[in-house]
C-alpha positions in Angstrom: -24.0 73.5 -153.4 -26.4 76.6 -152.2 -25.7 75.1 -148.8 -22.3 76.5 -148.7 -20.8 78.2 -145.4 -18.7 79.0 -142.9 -17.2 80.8 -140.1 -13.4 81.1 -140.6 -11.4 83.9 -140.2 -11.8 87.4 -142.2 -8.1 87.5 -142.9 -5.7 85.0 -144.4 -2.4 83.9 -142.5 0.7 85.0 -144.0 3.3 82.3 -144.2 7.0 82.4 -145.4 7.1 80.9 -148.5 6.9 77.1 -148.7 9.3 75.0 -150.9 7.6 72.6 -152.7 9.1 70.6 -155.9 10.8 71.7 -158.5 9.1 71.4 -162.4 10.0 68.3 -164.4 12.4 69.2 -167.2 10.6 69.7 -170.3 6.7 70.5 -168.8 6.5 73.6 -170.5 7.0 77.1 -169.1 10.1 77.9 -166.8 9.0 79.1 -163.3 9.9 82.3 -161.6 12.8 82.1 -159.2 13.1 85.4 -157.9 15.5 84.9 -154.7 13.7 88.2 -153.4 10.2 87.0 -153.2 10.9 83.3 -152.4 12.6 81.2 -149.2 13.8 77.7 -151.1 14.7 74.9 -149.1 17.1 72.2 -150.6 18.6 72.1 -153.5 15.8 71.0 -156.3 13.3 72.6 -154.1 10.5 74.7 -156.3 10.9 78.6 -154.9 7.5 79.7 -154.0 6.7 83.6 -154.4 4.3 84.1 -151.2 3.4 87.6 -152.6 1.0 85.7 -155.9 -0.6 83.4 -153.0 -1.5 86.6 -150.9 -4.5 88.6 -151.3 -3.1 92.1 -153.1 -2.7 94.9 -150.6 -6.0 97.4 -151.4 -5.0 101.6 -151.9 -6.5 103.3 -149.0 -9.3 105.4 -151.3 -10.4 102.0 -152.6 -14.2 102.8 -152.6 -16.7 100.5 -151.5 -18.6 98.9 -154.7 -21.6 97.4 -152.4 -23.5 96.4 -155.4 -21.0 94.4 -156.5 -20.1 93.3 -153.0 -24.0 92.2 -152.3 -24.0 90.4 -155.7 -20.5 88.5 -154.7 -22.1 87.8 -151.6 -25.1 85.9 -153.3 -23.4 84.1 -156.1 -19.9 83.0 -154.3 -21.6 80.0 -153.5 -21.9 78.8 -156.9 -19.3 76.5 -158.4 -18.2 78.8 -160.8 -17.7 82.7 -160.8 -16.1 84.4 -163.9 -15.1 87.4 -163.3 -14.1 89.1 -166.9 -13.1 92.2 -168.5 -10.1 93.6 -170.0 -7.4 95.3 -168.2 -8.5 98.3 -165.5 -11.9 97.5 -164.6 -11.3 96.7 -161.0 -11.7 92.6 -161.6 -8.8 92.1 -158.8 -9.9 95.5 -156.7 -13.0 94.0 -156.3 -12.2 90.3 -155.6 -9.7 91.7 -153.1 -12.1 93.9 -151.0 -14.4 91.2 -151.4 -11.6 88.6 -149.8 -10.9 90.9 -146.9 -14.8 91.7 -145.8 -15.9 88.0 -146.5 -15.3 85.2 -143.5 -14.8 82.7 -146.3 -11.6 80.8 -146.1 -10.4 82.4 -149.6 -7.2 80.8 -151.3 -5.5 83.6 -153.5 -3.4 82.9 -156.8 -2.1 85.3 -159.2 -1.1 83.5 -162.2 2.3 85.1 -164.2 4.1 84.0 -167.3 5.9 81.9 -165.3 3.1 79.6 -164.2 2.5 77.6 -167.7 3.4 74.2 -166.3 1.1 71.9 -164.6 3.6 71.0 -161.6 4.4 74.9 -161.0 0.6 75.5 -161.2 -0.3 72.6 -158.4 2.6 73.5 -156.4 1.1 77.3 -156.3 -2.2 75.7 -155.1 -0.6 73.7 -152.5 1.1 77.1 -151.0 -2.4 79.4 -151.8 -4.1 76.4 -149.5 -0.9 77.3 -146.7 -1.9 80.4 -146.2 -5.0 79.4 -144.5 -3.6 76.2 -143.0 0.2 75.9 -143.1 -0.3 71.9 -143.0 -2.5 72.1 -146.0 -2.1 69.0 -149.0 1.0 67.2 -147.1 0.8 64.7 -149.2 0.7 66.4 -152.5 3.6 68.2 -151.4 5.3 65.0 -150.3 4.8 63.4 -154.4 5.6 67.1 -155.7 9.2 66.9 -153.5 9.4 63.3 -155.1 9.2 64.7 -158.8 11.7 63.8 -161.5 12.3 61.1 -164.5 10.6 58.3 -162.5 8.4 60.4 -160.2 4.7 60.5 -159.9 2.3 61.4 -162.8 0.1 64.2 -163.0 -3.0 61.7 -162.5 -1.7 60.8 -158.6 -0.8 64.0 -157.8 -4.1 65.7 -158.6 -6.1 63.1 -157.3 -3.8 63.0 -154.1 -4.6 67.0 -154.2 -8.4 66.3 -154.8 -8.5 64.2 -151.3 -6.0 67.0 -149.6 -8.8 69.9 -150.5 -11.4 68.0 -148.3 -9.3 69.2 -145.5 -10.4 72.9 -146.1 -13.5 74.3 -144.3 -16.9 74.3 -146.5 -17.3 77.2 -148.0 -13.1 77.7 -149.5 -13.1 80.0 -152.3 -10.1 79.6 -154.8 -9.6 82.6 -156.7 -7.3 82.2 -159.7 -6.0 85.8 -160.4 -5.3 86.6 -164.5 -6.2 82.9 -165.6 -6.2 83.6 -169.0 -2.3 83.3 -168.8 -2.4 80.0 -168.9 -5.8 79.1 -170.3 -4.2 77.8 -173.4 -1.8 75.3 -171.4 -3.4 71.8 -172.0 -2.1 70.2 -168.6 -3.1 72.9 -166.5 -6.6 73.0 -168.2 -6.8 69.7 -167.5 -6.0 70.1 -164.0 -8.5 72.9 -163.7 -11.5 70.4 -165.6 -10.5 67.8 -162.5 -11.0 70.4 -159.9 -14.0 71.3 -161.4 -15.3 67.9 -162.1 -14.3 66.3 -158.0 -13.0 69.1 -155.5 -15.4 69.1 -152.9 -19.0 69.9 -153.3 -18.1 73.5 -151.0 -15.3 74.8 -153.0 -16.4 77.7 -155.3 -13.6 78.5 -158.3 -13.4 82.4 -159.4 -11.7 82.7 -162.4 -10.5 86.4 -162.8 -9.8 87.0 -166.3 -9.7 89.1 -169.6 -11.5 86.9 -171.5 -14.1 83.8 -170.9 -12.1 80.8 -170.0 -12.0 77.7 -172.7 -13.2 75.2 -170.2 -16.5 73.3 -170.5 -19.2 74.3 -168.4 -22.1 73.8 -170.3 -23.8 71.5 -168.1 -22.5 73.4 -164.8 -24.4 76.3 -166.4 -27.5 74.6 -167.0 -27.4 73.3 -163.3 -27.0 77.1 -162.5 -24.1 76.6 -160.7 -22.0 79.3 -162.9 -22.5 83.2 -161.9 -20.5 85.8 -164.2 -19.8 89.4 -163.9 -18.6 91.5 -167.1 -17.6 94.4 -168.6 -20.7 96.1 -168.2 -21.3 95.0 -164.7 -17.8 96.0 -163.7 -18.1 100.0 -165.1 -18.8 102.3 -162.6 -22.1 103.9 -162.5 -23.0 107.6 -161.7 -23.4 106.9 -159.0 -20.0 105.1 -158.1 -18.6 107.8 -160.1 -19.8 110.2 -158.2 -18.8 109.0 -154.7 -15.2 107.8 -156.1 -14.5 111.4 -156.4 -15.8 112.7 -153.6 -15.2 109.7 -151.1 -12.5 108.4 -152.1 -10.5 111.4 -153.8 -12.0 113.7 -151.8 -12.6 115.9 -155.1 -16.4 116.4 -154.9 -17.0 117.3 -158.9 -20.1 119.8 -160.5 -23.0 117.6 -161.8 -22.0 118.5 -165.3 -18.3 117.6 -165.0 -19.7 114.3 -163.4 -21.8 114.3 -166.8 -18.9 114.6 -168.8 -16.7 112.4 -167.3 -19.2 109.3 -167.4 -19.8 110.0 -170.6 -16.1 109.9 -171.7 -14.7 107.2 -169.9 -17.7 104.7 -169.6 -16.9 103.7 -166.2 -13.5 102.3 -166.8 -12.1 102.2 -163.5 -8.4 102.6 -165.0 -9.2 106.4 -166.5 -10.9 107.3 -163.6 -7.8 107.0 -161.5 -5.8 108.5 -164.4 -8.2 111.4 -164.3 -8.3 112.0 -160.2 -4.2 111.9 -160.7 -4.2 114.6 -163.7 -7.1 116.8 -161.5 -4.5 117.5 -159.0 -3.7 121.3 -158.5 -6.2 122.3 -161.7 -8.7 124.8 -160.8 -12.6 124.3 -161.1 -12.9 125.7 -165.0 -9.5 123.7 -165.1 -11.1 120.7 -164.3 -14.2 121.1 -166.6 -11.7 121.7 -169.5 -10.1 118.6 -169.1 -12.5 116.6 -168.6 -14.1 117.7 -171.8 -11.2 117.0 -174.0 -10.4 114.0 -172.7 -8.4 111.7 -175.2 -7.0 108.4 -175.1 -4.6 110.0 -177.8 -2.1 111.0 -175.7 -0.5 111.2 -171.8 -1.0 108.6 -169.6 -3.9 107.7 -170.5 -2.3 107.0 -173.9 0.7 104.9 -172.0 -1.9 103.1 -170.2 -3.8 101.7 -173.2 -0.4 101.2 -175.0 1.3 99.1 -172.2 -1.6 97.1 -170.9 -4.7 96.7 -173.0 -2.9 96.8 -176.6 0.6 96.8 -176.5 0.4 92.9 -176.0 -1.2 91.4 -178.8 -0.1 90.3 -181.5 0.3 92.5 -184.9 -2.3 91.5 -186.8 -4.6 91.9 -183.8 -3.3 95.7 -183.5 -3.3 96.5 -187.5 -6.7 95.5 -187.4 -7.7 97.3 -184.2 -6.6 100.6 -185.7 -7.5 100.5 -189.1 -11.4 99.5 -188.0 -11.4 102.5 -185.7 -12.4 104.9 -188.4 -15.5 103.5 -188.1 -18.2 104.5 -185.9 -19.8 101.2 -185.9 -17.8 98.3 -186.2 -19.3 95.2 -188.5 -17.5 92.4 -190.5 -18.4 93.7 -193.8 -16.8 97.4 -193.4 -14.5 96.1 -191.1 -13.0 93.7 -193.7 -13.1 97.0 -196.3 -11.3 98.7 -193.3 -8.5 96.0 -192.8 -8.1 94.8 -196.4 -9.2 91.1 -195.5 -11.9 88.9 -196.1 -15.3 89.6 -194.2 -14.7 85.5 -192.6 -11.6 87.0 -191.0 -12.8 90.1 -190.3 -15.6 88.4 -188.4 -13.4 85.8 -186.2 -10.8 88.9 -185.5 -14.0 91.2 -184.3 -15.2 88.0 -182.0 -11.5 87.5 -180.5 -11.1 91.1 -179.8 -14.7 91.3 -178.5 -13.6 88.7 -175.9 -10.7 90.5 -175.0 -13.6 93.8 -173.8 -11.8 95.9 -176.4 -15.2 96.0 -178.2 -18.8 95.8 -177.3 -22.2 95.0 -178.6 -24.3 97.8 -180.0 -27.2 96.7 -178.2 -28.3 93.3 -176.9 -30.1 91.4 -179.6 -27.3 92.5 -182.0 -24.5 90.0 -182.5 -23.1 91.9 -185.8 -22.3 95.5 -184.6 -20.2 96.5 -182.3 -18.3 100.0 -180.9 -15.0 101.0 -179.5 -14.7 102.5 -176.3 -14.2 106.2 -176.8 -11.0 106.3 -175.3 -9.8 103.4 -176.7 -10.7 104.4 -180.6 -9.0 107.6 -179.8 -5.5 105.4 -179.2 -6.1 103.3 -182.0 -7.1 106.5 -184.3 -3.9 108.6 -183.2 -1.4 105.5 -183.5 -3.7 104.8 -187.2 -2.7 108.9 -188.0 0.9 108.3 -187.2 1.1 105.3 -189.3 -0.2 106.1 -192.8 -0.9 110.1 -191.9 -4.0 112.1 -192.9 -3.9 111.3 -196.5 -4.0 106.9 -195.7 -7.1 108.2 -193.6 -8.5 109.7 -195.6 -8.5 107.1 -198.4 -9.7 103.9 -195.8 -13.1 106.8 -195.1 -13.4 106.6 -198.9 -12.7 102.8 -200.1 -15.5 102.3 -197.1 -17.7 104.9 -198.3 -18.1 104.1 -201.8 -19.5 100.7 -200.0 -22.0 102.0 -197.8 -24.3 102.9 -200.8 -27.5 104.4 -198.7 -27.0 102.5 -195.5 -26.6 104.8 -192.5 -23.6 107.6 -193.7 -22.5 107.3 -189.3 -21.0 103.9 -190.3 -18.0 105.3 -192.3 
């Protein structure tokens, strides 16, 4: 596979959206059908939104990440690129600039809600392929037209889809936008395991998602044919930082502001835009006030982390999440004090959020302690104030105090 390459052009086509089959009755998920963002054709035909096959539209101060760029280059010919971290680090920023420089034939898909069914899915991949070549899979999209009670079966169709993906140019890249909407759909896993398993040798699969993908690649690993970018590879450095503001916003900022501000936000691309649109009309000592009490505890910053990063998970994810963010170091056995809850559950809850990138490793040969971004455990702490008040605080710092018993006072 390292002999991956071509010549095609920098830009996808833009089609008008292709009507493909309509889902079976009963697959699981209902598909979007938004009469605004689709062109059907016939009666059962499946409405196809061209805007999730289309490679997202980049903001004009969109800065240039080259190291990021140079490692994309190198790796994109591997099977397998995971491309993971919760919400506002720049996963689909990056991919997206990456699509537009790169003379790869690239296939966009940006997975919804509404894509949790194995015949919406493959129909989506038929139109991301059309975008590139508007013949692309005719005769998958001739069995998907042919769906219904005594239609095809998944098997045909992929492996009819599997034989129409050798008509791409060596080299495709298929970059599956927010997979980890439908990573927990069994026939669309199993779809993904197939195109994994037989697409052709040239196709490279990016998964961009907000947390590691259930599928097995074990041995693809082991062949080093899976490359993976994180959290910590997607924060912006000083550097970045640095050139962002004066590039990009054209706000050129003191060396200790810069200071400040890296130390605050950790390189989360989302507060760094939040930030540039809060600077606006503030005054130098303005700015270097700001910057210094910067809290995830309130404006939008607060909205932000409310709507996108917690606001979707379920409630015992989020009682957890803010009852464990009195502590300054997070580990199963306080956390479980924390949350009222055995130290197993504490431990699986701490692993489930660390996938999600809410928490992170205290350094690299630890597996046990873990930290809140700063502007994250401000959220948690100010929504944990408003629901039990100073006083329920207070008592959760003393139920894990009386615990600690000589270890390092910091933890409580």
């Amino acid at each position: 596979m390292s002999n991956r390459h071509s010549s095609a052009s920098d830009e996808p086509l833009t089609t008008a959206g292709h009507a493909l089959a309509a889902p079976q009755s009963g697959a699981g998920g209902t598909p979007g059908r938004s009469a605004a963002a689709s062109s059907v054709v016939g009666q059962d035909a499946f409405p196809i939104q061209t805007t999730k096959v289309q490679r997202p539209p980049l903001r004009a101060e969109t800065l240039r990440r080259d190291r990021l760029l140079e490692w994309l280059t190198v790796k994109i010919h591997h099977r397998i690129v995971f491309v993971t971290a919760d919400a506002g680090y720049g996963k689909t920023t990056l991919l997206a600039d990456f699509a537009r420089r790169s003379r790869l034939p690239t296939l966009w898909y940006r997975l919804d809600e509404d894509d949790r069914n194995w015949v919406s899915f493959v129909n989506y991949l038929v139109a991301a392929g059309r975008q590139i070549d508007p013949d692309f899979a005719s005769a998958t999209a001739g069995l998907l037209r042919e769906m219904g009670t005594s239609g095809p079966s998944r098997g045909t169709i992929v492996e009819t889809l599997l034989r129409d993906f050798q008509q791409l140019a060596p080299g495709a890249v298929l970059i599956l936008d927010d997979y980890h909407l439908v990573d927990d759909v069994p026939d669309v896993r199993a779809v993904i395991r197939d195109l994994i398993a037989r697409a052709p040798e040239r196709l490279t699969l990016v998964f961009v998602t907000r947390r590691e993908p259930t599928i097995p690649v074990a041995r693809l690993r082991a062949q080093g044919e899976v490359a993976e970018l994180s959290t910590g590879d997607l924060r912006f450095d000083a550097d970045e930082t640095e050139r962002l503001f004066r590039e990009s916003y054209g706000r050129p900022l003191e060396a200790d502001v810069l200071a400040d501000l890296s130390q605050r936000t950790e390189g989360w691309a989302a507060s760094l835009q939040l930030v540039q649109s809060a600077l606006r009309d503030r005054s130098a000592s303005e700015v270097r006030t700001f910057i210094r009490g910067l809290s995830g505890a309130q404006g939008d910053l607060h909205d932000y982390l409310a709507e996108e990063v917690v606001g979707d998970l379920d409630e015992t994810t989020q009682r957890f999440l803010m009852r464990i963010s009195i502590l300054e170091t997070v580990e199963p056995e306080l956390a479980s004090l924390a949350a009222n809850t055995s130290i197993e559950d504490a431990g699986r809850l701490i692993q489930s959020i660390e996938l999600l990138g809410l928490l992170t490793r205290r350094g690299e040969s630890s597996d046990l302690l873990h930290r809140y971004h700063p502007l994250v455990r401000d959220f948690l702490a100010a929504r944990l104030r408003a629901a039990i008040g100073d006083s329920g605080i207070q008592e959760l710092h003393r139920i894990v105090a009386r615990h600690v018993d000589g270890r390092d006072w910091r933890l409580a």
